[in-house]
C-alpha positions in Angstrom: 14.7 21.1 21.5 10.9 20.8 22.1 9.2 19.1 25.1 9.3 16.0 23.9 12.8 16.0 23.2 13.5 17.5 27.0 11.1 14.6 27.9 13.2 11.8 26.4 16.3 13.8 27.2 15.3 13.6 31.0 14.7 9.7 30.0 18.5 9.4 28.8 20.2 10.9 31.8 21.2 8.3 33.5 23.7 8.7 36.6 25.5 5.8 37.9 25.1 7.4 41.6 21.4 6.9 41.1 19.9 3.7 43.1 16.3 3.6 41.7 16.0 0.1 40.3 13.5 -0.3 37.8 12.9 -2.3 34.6 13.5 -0.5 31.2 14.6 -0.7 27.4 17.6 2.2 27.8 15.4 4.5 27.1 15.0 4.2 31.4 15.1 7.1 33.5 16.8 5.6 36.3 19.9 3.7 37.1 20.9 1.5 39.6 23.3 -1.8 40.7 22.9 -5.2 39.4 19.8 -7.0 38.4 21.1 -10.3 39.6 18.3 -12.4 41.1 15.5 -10.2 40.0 14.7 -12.2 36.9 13.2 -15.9 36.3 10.3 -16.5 38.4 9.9 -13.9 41.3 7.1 -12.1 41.6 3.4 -12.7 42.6 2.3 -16.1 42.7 -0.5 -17.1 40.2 0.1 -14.3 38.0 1.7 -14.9 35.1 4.3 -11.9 33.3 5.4 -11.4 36.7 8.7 -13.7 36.0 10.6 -10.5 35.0 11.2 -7.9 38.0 10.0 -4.4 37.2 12.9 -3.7 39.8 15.3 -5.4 37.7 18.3 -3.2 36.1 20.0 -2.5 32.7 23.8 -2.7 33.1 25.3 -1.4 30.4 23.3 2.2 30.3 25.9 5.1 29.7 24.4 8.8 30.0 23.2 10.4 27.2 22.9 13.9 28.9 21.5 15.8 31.8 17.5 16.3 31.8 14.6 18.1 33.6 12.9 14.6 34.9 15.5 12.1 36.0 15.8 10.5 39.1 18.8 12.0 39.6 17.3 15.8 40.0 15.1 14.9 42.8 16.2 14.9 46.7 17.3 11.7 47.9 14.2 11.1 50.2 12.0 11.4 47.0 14.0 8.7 45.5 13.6 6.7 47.9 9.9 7.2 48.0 10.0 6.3 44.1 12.1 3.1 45.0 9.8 2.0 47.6 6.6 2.6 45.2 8.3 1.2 42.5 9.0 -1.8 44.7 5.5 -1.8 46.0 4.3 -1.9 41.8 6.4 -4.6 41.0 5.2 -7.1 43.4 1.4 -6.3 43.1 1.4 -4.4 46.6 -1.7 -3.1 47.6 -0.3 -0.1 49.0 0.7 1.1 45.6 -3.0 2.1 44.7 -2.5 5.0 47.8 1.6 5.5 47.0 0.5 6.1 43.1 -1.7 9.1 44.5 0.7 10.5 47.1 3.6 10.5 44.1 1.3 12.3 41.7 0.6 14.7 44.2 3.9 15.6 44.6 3.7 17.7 41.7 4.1 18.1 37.8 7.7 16.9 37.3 7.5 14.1 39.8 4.3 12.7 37.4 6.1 13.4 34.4 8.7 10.9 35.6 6.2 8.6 36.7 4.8 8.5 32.9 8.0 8.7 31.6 8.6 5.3 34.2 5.6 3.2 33.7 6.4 4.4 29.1 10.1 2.6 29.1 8.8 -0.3 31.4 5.6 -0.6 28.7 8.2 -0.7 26.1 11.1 -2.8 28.1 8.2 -5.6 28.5 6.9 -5.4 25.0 10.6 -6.4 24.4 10.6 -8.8 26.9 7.3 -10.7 25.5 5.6 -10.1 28.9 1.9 -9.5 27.7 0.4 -9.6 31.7 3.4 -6.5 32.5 2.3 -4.6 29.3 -1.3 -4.9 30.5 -0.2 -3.3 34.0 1.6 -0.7 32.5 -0.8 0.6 30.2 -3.5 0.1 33.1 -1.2 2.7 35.5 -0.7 5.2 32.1 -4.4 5.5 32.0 -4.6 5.6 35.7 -2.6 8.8 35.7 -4.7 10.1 33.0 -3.9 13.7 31.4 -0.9 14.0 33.1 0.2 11.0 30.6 -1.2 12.2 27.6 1.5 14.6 26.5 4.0 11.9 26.1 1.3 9.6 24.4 0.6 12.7 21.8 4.0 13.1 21.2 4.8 9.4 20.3 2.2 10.0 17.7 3.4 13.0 16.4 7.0 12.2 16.3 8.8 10.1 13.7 12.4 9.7 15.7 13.1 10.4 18.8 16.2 10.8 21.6 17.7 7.8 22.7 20.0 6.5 25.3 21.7 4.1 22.8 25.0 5.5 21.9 28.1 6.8 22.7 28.9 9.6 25.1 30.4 11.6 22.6 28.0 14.6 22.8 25.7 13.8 19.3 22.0 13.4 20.1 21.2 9.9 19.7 18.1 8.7 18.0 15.3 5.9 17.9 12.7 5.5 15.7 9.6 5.2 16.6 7.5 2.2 15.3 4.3 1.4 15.2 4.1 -0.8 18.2 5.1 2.3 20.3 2.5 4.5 18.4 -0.4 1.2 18.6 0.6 1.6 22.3 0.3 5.1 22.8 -3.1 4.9 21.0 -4.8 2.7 23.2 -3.5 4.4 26.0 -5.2 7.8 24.7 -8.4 6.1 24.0 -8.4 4.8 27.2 -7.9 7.7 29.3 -10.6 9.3 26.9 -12.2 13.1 26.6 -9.0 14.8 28.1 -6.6 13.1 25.4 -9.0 14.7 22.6 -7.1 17.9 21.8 -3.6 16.0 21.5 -5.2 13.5 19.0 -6.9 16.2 16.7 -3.5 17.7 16.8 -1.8 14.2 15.8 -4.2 13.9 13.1 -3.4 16.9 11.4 0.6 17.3 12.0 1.8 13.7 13.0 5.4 13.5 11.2 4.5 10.2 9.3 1.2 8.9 8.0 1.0 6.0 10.7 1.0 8.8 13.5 -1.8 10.2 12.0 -3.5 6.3 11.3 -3.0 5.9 15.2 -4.5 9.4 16.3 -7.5 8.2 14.3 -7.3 4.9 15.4 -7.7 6.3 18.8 -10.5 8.6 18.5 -12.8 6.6 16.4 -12.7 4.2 19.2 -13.8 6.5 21.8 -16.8 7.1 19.9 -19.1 9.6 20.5 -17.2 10.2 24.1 -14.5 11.9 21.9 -17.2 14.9 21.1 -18.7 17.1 17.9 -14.9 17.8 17.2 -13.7 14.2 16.4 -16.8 13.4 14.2 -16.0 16.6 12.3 -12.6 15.1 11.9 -13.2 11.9 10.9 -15.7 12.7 8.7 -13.1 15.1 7.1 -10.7 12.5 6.7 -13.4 9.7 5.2 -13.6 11.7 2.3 -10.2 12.9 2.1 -7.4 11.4 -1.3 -5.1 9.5 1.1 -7.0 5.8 1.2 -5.5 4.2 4.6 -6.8 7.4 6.5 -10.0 7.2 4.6 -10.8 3.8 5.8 -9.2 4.2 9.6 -11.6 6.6 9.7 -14.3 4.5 8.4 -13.8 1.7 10.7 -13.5 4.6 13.2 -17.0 6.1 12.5 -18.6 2.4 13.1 -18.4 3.9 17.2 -20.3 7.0 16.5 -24.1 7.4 16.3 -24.3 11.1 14.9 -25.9 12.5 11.8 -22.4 14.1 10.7 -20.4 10.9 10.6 -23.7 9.0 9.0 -23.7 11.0 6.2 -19.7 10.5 5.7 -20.6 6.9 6.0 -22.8 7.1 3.2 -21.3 9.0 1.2 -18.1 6.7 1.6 -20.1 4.0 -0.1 -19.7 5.6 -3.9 -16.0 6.1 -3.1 -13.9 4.6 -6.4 -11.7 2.7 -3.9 -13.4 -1.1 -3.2 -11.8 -0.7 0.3 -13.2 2.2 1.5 -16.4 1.2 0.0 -16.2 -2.6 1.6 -15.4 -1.0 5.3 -18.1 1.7 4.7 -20.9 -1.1 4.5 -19.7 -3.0 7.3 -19.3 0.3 9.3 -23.0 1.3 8.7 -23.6 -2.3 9.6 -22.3 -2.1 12.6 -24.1 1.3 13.5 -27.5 -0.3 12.9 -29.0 3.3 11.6 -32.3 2.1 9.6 -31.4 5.3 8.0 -28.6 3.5 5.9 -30.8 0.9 4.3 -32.0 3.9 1.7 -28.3 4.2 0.7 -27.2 0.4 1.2 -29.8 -0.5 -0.8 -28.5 2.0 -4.1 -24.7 1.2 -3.5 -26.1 -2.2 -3.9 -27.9 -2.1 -6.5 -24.7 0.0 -8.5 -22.4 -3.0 -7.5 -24.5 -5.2 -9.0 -24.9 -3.4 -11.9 -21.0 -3.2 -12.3 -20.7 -7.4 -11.6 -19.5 -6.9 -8.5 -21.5 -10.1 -6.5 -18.9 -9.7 -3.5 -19.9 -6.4 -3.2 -23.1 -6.7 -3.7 -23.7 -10.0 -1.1 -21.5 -7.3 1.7 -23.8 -4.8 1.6 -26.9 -7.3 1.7 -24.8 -8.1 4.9 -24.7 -4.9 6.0 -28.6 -4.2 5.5 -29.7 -7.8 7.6 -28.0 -6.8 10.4 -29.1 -3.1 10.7 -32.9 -4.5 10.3 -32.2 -7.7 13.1 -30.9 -4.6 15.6 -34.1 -2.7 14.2 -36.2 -5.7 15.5 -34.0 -6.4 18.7 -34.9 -2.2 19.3 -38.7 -2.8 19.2 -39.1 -5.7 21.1 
């Protein structure tokens, strides 16, 4: 089993003995008592997606099997610490802000639940249709930072997934992952920035499905330059690669970047035979507002209209007006 599957395993283990309330798809790594009264409109006042309790509880969780990271492996005085900060996040506490930094202090595992918390209440509320709770939880993922990222990576790189759904009859359960969970887990990286790097070059290159891969580009191109000499190489790489959707995340991608490596791939995207790739490459270079596109702007232009291709043709012009109105914005 590799750590992601200990990770999720830890997720699954749910114990009945276990009083740590929180709000989660199954995939929760907690259990607790009824969540009677903690749904409909409690919550902070004048904030809306705080109708649904992040202390509420799922009822009819059964244990998939024990793990490294549940609730139920800690003493009982950390768990109450958890419930308390959990408590404290749920109804917009101030004090969570200083209880967030005492729990990750605690130590490695401890965070790792804490991610593995704030991932299946992410998810619960995507469920849910609770926008303003989704927003929170991928605020604290990013506020936690690296620690987080190895459970972000692995959404990527993964194509199923442990699960808590099923019976207790000893068989690993499993849960695809879909592409809301990887378009979560891709924001989340880009946000937390730099440090997620590595674990997005890797998901690039050895994501089990093409989307993982779309979403580890996804990510880096919109860290931009941030994301280093590395990511540029990458994207670059993949711009010019056979596979079409990858070419033209990329693309859209390389529109954050401002060096010479990912301006050439830009360029050189604009002769691709795909009208895609070639459409998204012009509006990339667009976007850049490098005067040094307008050479090569101008020729795929002039080839389009060669070829009767007006669309084309009136894009790129596009694409050309609005790197010279940034070149005048520059000089004035």
């Amino acid at each position: 089993m590799n750590r992601f599957r200990r990770i999720v395993a830890g997720i699954t283990a749910l114990r009945p003995a276990v009083t740590l309330p929180v709000v989660f798809l199954s995939v929760a790594g907690c259990a607790g008592g009824s969540s009677s009264g903690t749904s409909g409109t409690s919550g902070t006042s004048g904030t809306s997606g705080r109708g649904t309790s992040w202390l509420e509880t799922e009822d009819k969780v059964r244990a998939a099997r024990a793990g490294e990271s549940t609730a139920a492996t800690f003493s009982q005085e950390k768990r109450a610490f958890m419930e308390e900060g959990l408590r404290q996040f749920s109804r917009g506490d101030a004090r969570w802000e200083t209880t967030r930094r005492a729990w990750i202090d605690l130590g490695p595992r401890e965070t790792e639940f804490l991610v593995q918390t704030m991932w299946a209440g992410l998810l619960r509320m995507q469920e849910m249709n609770q926008p303003n709770e989704v927003e929170r939880a991928r605020h604290e993922l990013v506020l936690i930072g690296p620690p987080a990222v190895p459970l972000m990576a692995a959404v990527l790189r993964e194509g199923e997934i442990g699960s808590s759904r099923g019976g207790g009859d000893g068989a690993e359960p499993r849960l695809t992952v879909d592409d809301m969970q990887r378009r979560e887990a891709s924001a989340v990286l880009s946000l937390i920035g730099p440090p997620a790097v590595p674990a997005l070059l890797d998901a690039a290159d050895r994501a089990a499905t093409k989307s993982g891969k779309r979403f580890a580009l996804q990510a880096l191109g919109n860290m931009g330059d941030k994301a280093g000499p590395s990511a540029a190489v990458l994207l670059a790489r993949h711009a010019q690669g056979g596979d079409d959707l990858l070419a033209v995340e990329s693309i859209l991608g390389m529109a954050h970047y401002r060096d010479p490596l990912t301006l050439q791939a830009l360029c050189g995207a604009l002769r691709s035979e795909e009208p895609l790739v070639r459409e998204k490459a012009a509006a990339s270079l667009g976007a850049r507002g490098d005067a040094e596109a307008i050479g090569p702007l101008a020729a795929a232009a002039s080839s389009a209209r060669a070829a009767g291709r007006i669309a084309e043709v009136q894009r790129i012009e596009r694409a050309i007006q609005a790197i010279e109105r940034a070149s005048v914005r520059g000089t004035r």
